[in-house]
LOFI-95697 format. One record per residue (C-alpha): x, z, y. Coordinates in steps of 0.2 Angstrom, whole numbers, plus 5000, padded with zeros to 4 digits. Each point is the difference from the previous one (the first is absolute). Example, Ala and Ser with C-alpha at 12.3 -4.5 7.8 and 13.67 -1.06 7.14 Angstrom:
BEGIN
506250394978 500649975017 
This chain:
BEGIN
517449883981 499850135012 501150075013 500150174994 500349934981 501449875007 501050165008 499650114983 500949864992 501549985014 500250164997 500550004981 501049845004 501849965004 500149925018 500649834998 501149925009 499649935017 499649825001 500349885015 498049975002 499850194998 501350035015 499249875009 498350064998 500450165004 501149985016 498649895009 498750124994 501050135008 500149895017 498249974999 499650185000 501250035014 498949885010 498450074995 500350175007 500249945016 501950045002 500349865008 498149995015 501250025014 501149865004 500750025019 501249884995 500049834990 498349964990 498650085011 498950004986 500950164992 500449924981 501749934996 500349804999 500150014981 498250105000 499249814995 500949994986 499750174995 498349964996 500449844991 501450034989 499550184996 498249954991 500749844991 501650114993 498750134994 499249894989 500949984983 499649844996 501149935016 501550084998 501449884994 498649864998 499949835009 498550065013 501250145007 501349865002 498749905010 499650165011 501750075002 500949845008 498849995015 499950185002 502349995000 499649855014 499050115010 501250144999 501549885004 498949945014 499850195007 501750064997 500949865009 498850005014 501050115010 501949924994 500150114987 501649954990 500450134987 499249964984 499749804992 498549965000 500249874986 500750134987 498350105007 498949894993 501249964983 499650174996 498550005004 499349854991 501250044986 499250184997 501350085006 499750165010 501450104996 501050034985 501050155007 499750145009 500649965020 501450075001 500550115014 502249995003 500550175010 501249995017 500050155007 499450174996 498450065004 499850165011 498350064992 499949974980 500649844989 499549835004 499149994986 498650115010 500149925015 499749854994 498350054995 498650045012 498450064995 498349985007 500050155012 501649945007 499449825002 498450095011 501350095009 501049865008 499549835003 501849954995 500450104986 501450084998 501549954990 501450115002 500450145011 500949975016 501749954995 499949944985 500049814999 499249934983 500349834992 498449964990 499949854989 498449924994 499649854988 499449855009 497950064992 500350165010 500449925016 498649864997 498850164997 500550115015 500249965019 500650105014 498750065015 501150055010 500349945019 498649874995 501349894988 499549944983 501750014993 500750034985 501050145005 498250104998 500250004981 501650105004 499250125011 498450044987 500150074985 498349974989 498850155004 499450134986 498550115000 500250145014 500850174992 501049894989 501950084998 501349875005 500750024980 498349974994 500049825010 501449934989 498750004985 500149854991 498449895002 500250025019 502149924997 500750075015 501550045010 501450054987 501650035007 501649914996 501749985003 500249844995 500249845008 498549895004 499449894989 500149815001 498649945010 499450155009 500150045018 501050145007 499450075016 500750135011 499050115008 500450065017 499150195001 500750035018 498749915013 500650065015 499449935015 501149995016 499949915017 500949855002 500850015014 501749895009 501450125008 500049975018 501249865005 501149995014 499249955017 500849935016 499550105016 500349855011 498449924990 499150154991 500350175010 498850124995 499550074986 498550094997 499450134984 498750104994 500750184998 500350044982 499750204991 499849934986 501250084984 499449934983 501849875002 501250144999 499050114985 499849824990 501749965001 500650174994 499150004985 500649814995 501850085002 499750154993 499249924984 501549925000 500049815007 499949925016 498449985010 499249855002 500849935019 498249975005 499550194997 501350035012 499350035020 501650055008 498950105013 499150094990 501650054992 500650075017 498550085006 499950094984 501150155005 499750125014 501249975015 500050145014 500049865015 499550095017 498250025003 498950005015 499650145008 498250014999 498649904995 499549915015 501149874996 500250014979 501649905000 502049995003 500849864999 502350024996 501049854997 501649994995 501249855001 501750024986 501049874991 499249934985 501050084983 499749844991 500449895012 501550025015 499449845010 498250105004 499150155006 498550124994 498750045011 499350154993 498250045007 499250174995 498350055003 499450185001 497950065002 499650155005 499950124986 498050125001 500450174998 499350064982 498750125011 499449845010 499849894984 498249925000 498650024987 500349884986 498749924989 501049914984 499149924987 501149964984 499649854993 500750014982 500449854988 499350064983 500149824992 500950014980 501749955009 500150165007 500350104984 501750025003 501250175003 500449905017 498649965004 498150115000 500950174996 501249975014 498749945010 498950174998 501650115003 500449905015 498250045007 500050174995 501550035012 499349935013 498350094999 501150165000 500749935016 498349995010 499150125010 498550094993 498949915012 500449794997 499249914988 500249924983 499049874990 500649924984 499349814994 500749914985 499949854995 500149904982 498849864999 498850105011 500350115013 499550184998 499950165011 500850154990 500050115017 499049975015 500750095018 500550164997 501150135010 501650054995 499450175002 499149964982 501749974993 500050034982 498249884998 501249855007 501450044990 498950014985 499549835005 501649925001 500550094983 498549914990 500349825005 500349884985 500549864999 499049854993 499349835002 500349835011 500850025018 498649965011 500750075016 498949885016 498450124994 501150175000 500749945019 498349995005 499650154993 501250095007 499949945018 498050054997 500650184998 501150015013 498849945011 499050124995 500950145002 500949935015 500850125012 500049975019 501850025007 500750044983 500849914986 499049894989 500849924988 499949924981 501550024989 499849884987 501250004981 500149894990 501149904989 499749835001 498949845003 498150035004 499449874986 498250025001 498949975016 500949945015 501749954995 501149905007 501150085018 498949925011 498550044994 500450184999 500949995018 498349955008 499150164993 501550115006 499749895016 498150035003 500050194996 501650055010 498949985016 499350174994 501650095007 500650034981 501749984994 500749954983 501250084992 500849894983 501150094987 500649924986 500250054982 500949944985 500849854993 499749824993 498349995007 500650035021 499249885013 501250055012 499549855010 497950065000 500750175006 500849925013 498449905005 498950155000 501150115010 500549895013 498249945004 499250184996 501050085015 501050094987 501750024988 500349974986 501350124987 500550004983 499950144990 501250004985 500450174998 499150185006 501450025012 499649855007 498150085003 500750145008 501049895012 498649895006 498550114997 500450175006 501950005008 499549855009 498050035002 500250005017 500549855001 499249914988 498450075004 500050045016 500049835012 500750025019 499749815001 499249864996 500449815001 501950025004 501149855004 501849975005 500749865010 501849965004 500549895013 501849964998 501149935017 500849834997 501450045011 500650164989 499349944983 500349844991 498950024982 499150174993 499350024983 498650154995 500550084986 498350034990 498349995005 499849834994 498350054994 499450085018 500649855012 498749975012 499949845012 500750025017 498150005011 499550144985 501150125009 498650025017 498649964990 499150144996 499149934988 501049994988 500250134987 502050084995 500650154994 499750175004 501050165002 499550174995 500750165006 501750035003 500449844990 501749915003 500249795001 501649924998 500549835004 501649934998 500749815009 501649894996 500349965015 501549875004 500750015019 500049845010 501949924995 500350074982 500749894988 498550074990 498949895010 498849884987 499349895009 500649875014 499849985018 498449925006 500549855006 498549965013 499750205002 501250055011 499449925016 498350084997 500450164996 501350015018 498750035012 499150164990 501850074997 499950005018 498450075005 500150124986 502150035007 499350225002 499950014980 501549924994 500950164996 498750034988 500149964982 498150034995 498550035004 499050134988 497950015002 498950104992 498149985000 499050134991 498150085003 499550174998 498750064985 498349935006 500749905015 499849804999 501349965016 501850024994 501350095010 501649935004 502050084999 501449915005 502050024997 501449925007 501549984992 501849975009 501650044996 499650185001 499650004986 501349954989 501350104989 501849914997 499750054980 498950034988 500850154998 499550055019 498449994994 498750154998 500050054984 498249964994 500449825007 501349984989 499150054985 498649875003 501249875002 500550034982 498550014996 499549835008 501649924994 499750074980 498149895000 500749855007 501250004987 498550034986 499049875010 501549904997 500249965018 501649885002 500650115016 500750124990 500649924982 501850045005 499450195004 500350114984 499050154994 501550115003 499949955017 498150055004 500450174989 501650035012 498749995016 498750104993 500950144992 501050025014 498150015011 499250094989 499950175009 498950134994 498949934988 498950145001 498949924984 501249894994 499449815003 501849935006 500850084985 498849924989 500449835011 501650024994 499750024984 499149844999 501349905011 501250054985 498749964987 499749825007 501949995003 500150024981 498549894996 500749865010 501749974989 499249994986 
């Protein structure tokens, strides 16, 4: 009979009810068609040659099921089991230990591919539409994301799936044949299919249901926030008699502070690792004394108080000014936008608050710096190629069409990118790429180190790197980090437009604008005044004590009238606070250099400062003494911005979960900062407040 005579006839007929070999046929046929578009060619991670681990089996189960006269017989018997054995084989390979594998091929052997729909039990709420449509994905969205999607961020899903389903699907992502795949892929309909439309019959997909799972089936929960952050140990407590200095990469960086906010705000507690107490502090802008001029870009004020948390020790508070360019002096700036376009970015948070953020700070430019725009999803594109601000309107036409769509192939846009800015590359100005995005780069390049060595080899150019991210559930908090850091640049997060006008245009000077490259701290503490010290943050910037003169290696940098903060627990020579014991062999050899050095002892500290100039490769150098000068008898004695900061400093450890100040209450920290909290001309230590009170609340939960 004929195709067009077999559907004439379907079409008169009554569907029947779906059969276990109709829902198996159907299901692998589905699969197989997923792998012969070609969704899966580009496998950065896991199996290099593009299809997934259950591809093999694709193509021998799905012809044998589509022959009728194997179905339920003996022969399919014979074909299954080996085909269970090498599925058994693949999902275990990697210590997967969620579904039975014995029970797999029961099923399999006996014919049984599934006699209920999989069932799908609800947690929580979804933001965006029922769970029953997010359960589905259809082909475009499959072409879109190389994970697909299975919820919207927020919303957790518990998926079940008969022990067929799991034996049928396996996961591709981070190059692991799980079972936890089958939870993240739904089967794939025909492109332009309605997500109603895939809960046909024949096809016996995702049907949602309240009820409890099924005996032998396997309940997996799927975890839509894969946030990625820098594991990094808090400082510890070092003896000065064994380990007196301490030296740091200077820190600009603000994404912490923005990260945090939203976790509270959204109404739970941030992850501690998310938490970089110095970020945190030199998130607000503190009115420390400047210098006078540019010849020397940097003043250095410490300030020496008790410690609020802790009566047995002292803060020493060291605040860093650069000279801020007057906006008539501001160099030429050539910016290229690199823009994240991948299917992850079809969020409200995400592209559209990305384009509103870049159109405020093309309003913010002069008519005669440059903008280009590439983007990046799979391939790399260039929407706009260098193009003066004068031409306004064309680039905010540009940045109004971007879409999003596709993979997140994000090593090809860098280079790209940096291709542009080289071209368009202004002598003396500011050239710079100001890259968006969301989340991981998963095609190309991909893992931090690989990614670090591009940003490496092309900052040689004289162009900085600008990170700003977007969005939540997908963050790589810890690439951002990488690229920034090793780009000569910063890194912010952006979770709301005010957030944009902070760091693109009320702070443009100094996100853009760089006074100084390659900055480093180093603080020598005097064993005759200090017993033990602790850095409060920075545990991500440490740099090795011979780093400090060695000017070949790279640190932060500084831009225009930007502010740096750092913050010690110090504990004085005597206090019962004291951690650690006496040297028992060390006292002998330290006499004579006590002696030698017997000009210094009044001193407490010893700050340096190395930094180079824009262009320059030797570093300059600034010193600071500190003595008893420069101490206040209470915190309340303190300037006013000082005091704030220590709030600050005190409300991240206590998020990182730093054992210091367990016994230091919220209240405590709102008491400091309210009562410090001055003008406030745009309201960033009211809005601290508010989330000191939020987390205050959160925590006695």
């Amino acid at each position: 009979m004929t195709v067009d005579k077999e559907l004439e006839k379907l079409s008169h007929s009554t569907p029947p009810a779906a059969t276990p070999e109709a829902r198996a046929r159907a299901l692998t046929a589905a699969m197989q068609a997923f792998d012969t578009a070609g969704n899966n060619a580009l496998a950065p991670q896991g199996n290099a040659k593009g299809w997934r681990q259950s591809s093999i089996i694709n193509w021998i189960w799905s012809p044998a099921m589509n022959k009728k006269f194997l179905a339920g017989s003996a022969l399919a018997t014979l074909l299954v089991i080996p085909a269970a054995g090498y599925l058994t084989i693949e999902l275990t390979r990697n210590g997967s230990p969620i579904v039975d594998q014995t029970e797999i091929a029961g099923n399999l052997s006996r014919g049984e591919a599934s006699k209920q729909p999989v069932a799908v039990a609800p947690q929580a709420p979804a933001e965006n539409g029922t769970l029953a449509e997010q359960s589905v994905v259809d082909a475009q969205a499959l072409q879109d994301k190389e994970t697909p999607a299975v919820a919207k961020p927020g919303a957790a899903r518990i998926s079940e799936f008969d022990a067929n389903d799991i034996a049928t699907l396996t996961n591709k992502s981070e190059g692991s044949a799980t079972a936890l795949g089958a939870a993240k892929r739904s089967a794939p309909a025909a492109p332009g299919i309605a997500p109603q439309q895939q809960l046909a019959e024949p096809m016996a997909a995702i049907a949602p249901s309240p009820a409890p799972p099924a005996e032998g089936r396997v309940q997996i929960q799927l975890d839509p926030n894969r946030e990625r952050f820098a594991n990094a140990a808090a400082n510890p407590i070092k003896s000065v008699a064994t380990d007196p200095v301490s030296t740091f990469s200077a820190d600009v960086d603000s994404a912490s502070y923005a990260f945090v906010r939203r976790s509270l705000t959204g109404g739970a507690m941030p992850d501690p690792q998310s938490v970089r107490v110095e970020e945190m502090i030199n998130y607000f802008p503190y009115d420390w004394p400047g210098p006078e001029n540019a010849a020397q870009p940097f003043k250095a004020t410490v300030t020496v108080m008790p410690t609020p948390w802790n009566h047995d020790t002292e803060l020493m508070h060291v605040a860093i000014k650069g000279y801020d360019i007057a906006p008539a002096t501001t160099p030429h700036a050539n910016l290229v936008f690199l823009v994240d376009v991948s299917g992850s970015m079809d969020e409200p948070d995400k592209l559209p608050l990305l384009k509103s953020a870049f159109r405020l700070l093309v309003n913010r430019l002069k008519a005669d710096d440059t903008v280009s725009i590439v983007t990046y999803a799979g391939n790399a594109g260039t929407v706009l190629s260098p193009t003066r601000v004068a031409e306004k309107s064309k680039i905010l036409s540009a940045i109004d069409k971007l879409e999003p769509g596709g993979s997140t192939g994000g090593a090809e846009g860098i280079e790209a990118a940096y291709d542009l800015a080289k071209q368009a590359f202004v002598k003396d100005g500011v050239n710079r790429v100001m890259l968006a995005t969301d989340g991981d780069f998963n095609v190309g390049p991909s893992s931090d180190e690989d990614l670090k060595r591009i940003i490496e080899e092309r900052r040689r150019d004289g162009i900085f790197l600008t990170v700003l991210g977007f969005g939540r559930g997908n963050l790589n908090d810890s690439l951002m980090q990488t690229l920034a850091q090793n780009g000569n640049g910063s890194a912010a997060y952006i979770d709301t437009l005010a957030e944009a006008q902070k760091t693109l245009v009320e702070e443009a000077g100094s996100t853009l604008f760089p006074i100084a490259s390659d900055v480093k701290f180093q603080v020598e503490f005097n064993p005759e005044r200090i017993a033990e010290y602790r850095l409060i943050g920075y545990e991500t910037r440490a740099l090795k004590r011979e780093d400090f003169n060695n000017d070949r290696v790279d640190a932060g940098d500084i831009g225009s009238g930007h502010s740096v903060t750092a913050i010690y627990e110090i504990t004085p020579k005597g206090s019962p606070a004291v951690m650690n014991d006496d040297l028992r062999y060390g006292a002998a050899d330290r006499a004579p250099a006590a002696a030698a050095d017997s000009t210094h002892q009044g001193e407490l500290a010893f700050v340096k400062m190395r930094y180079k100039r824009p262009g320059e490769d030797k570093s300059a150098l600034i010193t600071t003494p500190v003595n008893d000068g420069n101490a206040v008898a209470t915190i309340d004695a303190a300037p006013q911005d000082v005091r704030f900061s220590v709030a600050v400093a005190a409300f991240g450890q206590k998020l990182s979960r730093i054992a210091a100040v367990d016994s230091y209450s919220y209240q405590a920290i709102a008491d400091i900062a309210a009562a410090s909290r001055g003008t406030d001309t745009f309201g960033y230590r009211s809005d601290f407040l508010s989330l000191v009170r939020l987390a205050d609340g959160l925590s006695q939960r």
